[in-house]
N, C-alpha and C positions, 0 to 999 in steps of 0.2 A: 217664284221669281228666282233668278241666278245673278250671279255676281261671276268676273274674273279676278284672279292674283296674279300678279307677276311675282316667279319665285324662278329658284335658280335651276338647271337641269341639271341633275347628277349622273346623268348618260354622257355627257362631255367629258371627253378628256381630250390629255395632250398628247398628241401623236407619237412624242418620245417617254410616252410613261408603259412602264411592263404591268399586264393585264393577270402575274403571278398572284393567287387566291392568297391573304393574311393569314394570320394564325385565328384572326377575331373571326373571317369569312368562314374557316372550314368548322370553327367554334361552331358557327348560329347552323349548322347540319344537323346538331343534336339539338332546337332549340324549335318551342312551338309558344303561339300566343293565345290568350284563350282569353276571349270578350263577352258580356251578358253574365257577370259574375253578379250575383248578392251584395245590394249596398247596404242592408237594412242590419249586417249582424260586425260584430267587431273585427279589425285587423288579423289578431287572433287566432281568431275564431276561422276566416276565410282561408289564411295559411295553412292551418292544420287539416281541414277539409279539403283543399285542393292535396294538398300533400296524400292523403288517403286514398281519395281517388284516382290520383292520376300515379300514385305507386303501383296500379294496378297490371296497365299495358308495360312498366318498365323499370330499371332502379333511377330516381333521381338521384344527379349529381350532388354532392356534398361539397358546400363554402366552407372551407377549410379555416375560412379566417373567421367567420361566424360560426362554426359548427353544426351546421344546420342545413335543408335544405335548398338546393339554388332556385328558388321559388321568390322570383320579384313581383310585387304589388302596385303597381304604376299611381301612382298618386294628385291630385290636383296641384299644378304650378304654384298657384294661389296661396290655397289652403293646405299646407302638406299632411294636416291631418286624414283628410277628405280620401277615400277611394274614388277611383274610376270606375270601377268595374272590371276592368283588366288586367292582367297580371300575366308574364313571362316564366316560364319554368323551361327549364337543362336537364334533359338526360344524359346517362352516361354514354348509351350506346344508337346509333344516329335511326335503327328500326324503330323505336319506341316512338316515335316521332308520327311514323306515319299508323301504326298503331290507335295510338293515342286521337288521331284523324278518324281513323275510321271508327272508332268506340262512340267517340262524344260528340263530332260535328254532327250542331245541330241537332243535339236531345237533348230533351230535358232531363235533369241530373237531380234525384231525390234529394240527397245528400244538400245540396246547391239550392235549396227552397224549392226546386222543380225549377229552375230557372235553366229555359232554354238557351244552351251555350254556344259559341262558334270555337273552332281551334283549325288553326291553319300554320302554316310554316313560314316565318320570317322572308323576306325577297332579298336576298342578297347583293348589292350592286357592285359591280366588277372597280377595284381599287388599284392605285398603283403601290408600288415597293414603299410606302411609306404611307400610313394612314392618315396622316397630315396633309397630306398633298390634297388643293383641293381643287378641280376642275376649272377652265374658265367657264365664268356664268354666262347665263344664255339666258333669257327673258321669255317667259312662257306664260299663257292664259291657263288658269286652273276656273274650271268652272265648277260650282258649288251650290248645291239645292236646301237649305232648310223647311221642313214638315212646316206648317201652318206659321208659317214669319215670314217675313219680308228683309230683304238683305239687298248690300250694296256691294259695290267694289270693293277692292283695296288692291294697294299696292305693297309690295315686300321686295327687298333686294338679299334676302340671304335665303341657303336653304333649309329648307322645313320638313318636319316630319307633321304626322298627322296632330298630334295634341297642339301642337303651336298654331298651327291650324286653324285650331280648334277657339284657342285663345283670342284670336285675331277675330273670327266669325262672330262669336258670342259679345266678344267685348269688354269679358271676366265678367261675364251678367252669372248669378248663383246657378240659374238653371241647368245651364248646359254639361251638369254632368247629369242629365235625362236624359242625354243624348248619344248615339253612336254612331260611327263613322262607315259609309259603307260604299262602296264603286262595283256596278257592273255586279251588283247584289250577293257581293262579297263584303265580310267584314273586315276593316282597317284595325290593326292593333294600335297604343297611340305612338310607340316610337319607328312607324313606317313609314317610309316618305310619303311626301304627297306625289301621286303619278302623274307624270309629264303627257298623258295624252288624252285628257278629259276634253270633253267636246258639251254644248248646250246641251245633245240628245244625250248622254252619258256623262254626267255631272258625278262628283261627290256626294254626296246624301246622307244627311243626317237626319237619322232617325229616332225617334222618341220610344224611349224603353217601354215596352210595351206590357202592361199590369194584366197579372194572368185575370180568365173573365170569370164574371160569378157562376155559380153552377146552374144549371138551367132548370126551371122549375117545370112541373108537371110530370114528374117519374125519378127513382134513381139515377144517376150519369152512369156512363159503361163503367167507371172504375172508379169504383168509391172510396175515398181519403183511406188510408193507412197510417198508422202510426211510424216513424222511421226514424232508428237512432243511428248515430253515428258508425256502432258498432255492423250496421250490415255489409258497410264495406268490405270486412276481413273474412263474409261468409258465405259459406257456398250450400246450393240448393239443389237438391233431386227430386224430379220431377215426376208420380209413378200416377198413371193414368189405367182407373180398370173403365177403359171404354163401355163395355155392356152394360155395367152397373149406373152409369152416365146415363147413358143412351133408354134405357127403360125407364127410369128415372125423370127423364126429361119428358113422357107421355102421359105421367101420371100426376094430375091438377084437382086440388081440391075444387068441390061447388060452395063457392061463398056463400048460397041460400040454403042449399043443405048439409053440406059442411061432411060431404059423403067424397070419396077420391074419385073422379074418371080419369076414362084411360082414351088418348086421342092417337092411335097407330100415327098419323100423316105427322106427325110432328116429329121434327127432324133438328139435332145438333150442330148449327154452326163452328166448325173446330177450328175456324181460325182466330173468330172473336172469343174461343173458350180459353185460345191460347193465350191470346192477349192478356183476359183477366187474371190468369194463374201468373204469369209472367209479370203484371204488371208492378212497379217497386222494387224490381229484381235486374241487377245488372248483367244484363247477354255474359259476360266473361265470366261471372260468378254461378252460372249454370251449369252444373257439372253433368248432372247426366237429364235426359229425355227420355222415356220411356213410355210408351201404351200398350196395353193388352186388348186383346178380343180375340171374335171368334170367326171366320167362315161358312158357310154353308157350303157342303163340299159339293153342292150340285153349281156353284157359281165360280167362275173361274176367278182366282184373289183380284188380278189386274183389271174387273170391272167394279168393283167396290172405291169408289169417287171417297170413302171416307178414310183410306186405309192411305189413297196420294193426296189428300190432306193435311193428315199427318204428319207423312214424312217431306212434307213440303215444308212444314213447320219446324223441321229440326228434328222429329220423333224417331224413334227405335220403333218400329211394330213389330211383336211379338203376337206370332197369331195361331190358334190351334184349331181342330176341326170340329165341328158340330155337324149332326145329320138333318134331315130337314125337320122334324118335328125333335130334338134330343136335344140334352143341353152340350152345355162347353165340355170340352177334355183337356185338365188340367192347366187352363188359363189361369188358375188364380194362382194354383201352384208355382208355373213360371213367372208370376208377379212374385210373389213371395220371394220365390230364390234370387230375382233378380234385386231385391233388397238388402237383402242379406250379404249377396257378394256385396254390394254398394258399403254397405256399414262394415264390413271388412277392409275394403280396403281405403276408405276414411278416417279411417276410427282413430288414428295413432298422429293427423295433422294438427297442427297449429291453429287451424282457422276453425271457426265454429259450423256448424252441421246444420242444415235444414231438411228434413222430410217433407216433401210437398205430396201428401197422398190423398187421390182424388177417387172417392168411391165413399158409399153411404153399408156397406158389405161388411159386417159382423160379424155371418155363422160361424162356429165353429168346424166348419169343414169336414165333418164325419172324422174325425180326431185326428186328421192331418195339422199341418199350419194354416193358420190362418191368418186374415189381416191383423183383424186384433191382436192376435199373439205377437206379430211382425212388432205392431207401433209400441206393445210394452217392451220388447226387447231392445228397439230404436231408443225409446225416453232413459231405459236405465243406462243405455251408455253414453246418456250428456248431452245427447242428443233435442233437436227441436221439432218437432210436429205440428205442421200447420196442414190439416185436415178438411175437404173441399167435397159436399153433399148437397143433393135435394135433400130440402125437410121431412120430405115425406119418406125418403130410403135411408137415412139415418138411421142405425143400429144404435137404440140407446145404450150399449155396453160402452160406446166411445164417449160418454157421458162420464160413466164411473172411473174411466181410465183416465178421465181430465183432472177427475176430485184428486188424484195421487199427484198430478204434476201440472196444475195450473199455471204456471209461468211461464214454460215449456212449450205445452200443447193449444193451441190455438180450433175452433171449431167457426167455418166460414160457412155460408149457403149459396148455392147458386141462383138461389130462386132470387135474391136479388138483382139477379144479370137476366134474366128470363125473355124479356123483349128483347136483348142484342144480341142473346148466344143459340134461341131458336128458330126454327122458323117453320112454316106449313110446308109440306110436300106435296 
């Protein structure tokens, strides 16, 4: 059901007013709104998290009279304890803005409970030489849809932004902050006006915050719960993929009745659900490098190999050396290696903390060259963190004993838990 309001149009003005942009108009350039916030954790608590994350794409501005962030909390009329969900943050510099769009609109944000966010840019309406000046009024139908209720008219003679809005629909009933404000299936922040050109087919729409769904029974989910503290905000991850070692890896399946390993050739790696998984918890900007290794057959031209644009469709580096057709690889693991090593070189000396993301189940010692193992003890002793990515079955138990030295550190994952999404038959 719909309702109309008669509110005032803030597109009016007076013919003799100058259409010169305020100091407040060129202000809201640097200014973004971000709705589908966390009601369930403290003021706080949501300050400080927004403040983390969104320091990411930019530097926020600093309240000079607060000393603190320009991070506003949009708050219930009502109750001013109450959050909205919503909250206004200022950078300094007016890129960050759109940045900060493209990061977060519309992902779910760990930090943020996983709570899927919206972040859009203020709409600025054209003002004259004095911000007091205020339009002649104009009487306009707003039309207004609420989720699963039934609503009536009303009438209003001033103008409104969306929370009053808000106030008016509801009726101050407790519920309506489960609710978010949304046109033309964009999100409304609550101090944006209500827009003068809603029609029955394209109403206003409030919509009921939506509680993430249970996990689905009958199998692992693709991306199974991680732990996540505060502190991953400020860290960055390298990403080192030994594709071969993966990829044989992923052929070779125990028989649950005899408990002996086969090996099934047609089985084939999904690399874009593998990316997702290693990715998954990890914020795109805090990625610092991408890399995978393999190998060629030098009887196949690279540009027919569907897994190598794959990859680099993914974001990946491929680093690829030659193999003959029955022969192994020629120093693939070596150039994984080095390409470690530069990475912890020129890491090693920042502020932010360190993730090695290395995906390979590969131990040997490499006929006394480097090898992986050697790589991750030389990564852990420089402070470094190790979060290590294998089939069970290709697991080198040396990465076992090199955990016992730095358990806090080094983390050991399986992929056999992702097995349904990240393979498939060929």
């Amino acid at each position: 059901m719909y309702f109309f309001l008669g509110v005032l149009d803030p597109s009016q003005t007076q013919s003799s007013m100058s259409i010169t942009p305020t100091i407040s108009q060129i202000f809201k350039q640097n200014v973004i709104f971000v709705s589908g916030l966390p009601l369930d954790i403290s003021e706080e608590q949501l300050f400080d998290k927004l403040s983390r994350v969104f320091s990411i794409v930019g530097n926020i501005k600093i309240n000079q009279q607060a000393n603190k962030s320009s991070i506003h909390l949009f708050k219930d009329k009502v109750n001013r304890t109450r959050l909205t969900g919503s909250a206004k943050i200022t950078f300094e510099r007016e890129e960050s803005v759109m940045k900060a769009i493209e990061e977060y609109n519309g992902k779910c944000v760990p930090i943020l409970n996983d709570n899927q966010i919206y972040v859009k840019k203020p709409e600025v309406a054209t003002a004259g030489p004095s911000e007091t000046l205020r339009p002649n009024p104009t009487e306009l139908k707003v039309w207004v849809k609420i989720e699963e209720r039934a609503v009536r008219r009303e009438e209003s003679t001033s103008t409104m932004d969306i929370e009053d809005l808000k106030q008016v629909v509801f009726k101050g009933q407790n519920d309506r902050d489960l609710y978010e404000a949304y046109y033309r299936n964009q999100p409304l922040g609550p101090e944006e006006q209500v827009p003068s050109d809603t029609t029955s087919g394209q109403p206003i729409v409030f919509k009921k915050i939506a509680e993430p769904p249970p996990t689905a029974s009958g199998g692992p989910p693709l991306f199974l719960p991680k732990p996540i503290t505060p502190s991953f905000i400020s860290t960055d991850y390298h990403i080192i993929v030994d594709n071969s070692n993966i990829f044989i890896g992923s052929q070779t399946i125990r028989d649950p009745k005899t408990g002996l390993n086969q090996k099934n050739s047609a089985i084939r790696v999904n690399v874009k659900n593998l990316v997702r998984v290693l990715e998954d918890g990890k914020l795109k900007i805090c990625i610092k490098s991408r890399i995978v290794g393999g190998s060629v057959d030098e009887s196949i031209p690279r540009d027919n190999a569907q897994v190598w644009t794959d990859w680099e469709s993914c974001g990946y580096k491929c680093i690829l050396g030659v193999r003959s057709k029955n022969g192994p690889e020629v120093f693939v693991d070596d150039m994984l290696h080095a390409q470690i090593l530069t990475i912890l070189h020129s890491y090693n000396n920042t502020q932010r903390s360190q993730v090695l993301v290395l995906v390979t189940g590969d131990g040997n010692r490499n006929k006394n060259q480097t090898s992986f193992s050697d790589t991750v003890e030389r990564v852990l002793a420089s402070d470094w963190s190790v979060e290590l990515w294998s089939w069970k079955q290709s697991l080198n138990s040396c990465y076992f004993n090199i955990q016992k030295f730095f358990p806090s550190r080094m983390t050991i994952e399986y992929l056999d838990s992702y097995r349904n999404n990240i393979t498939f038959i060929q």
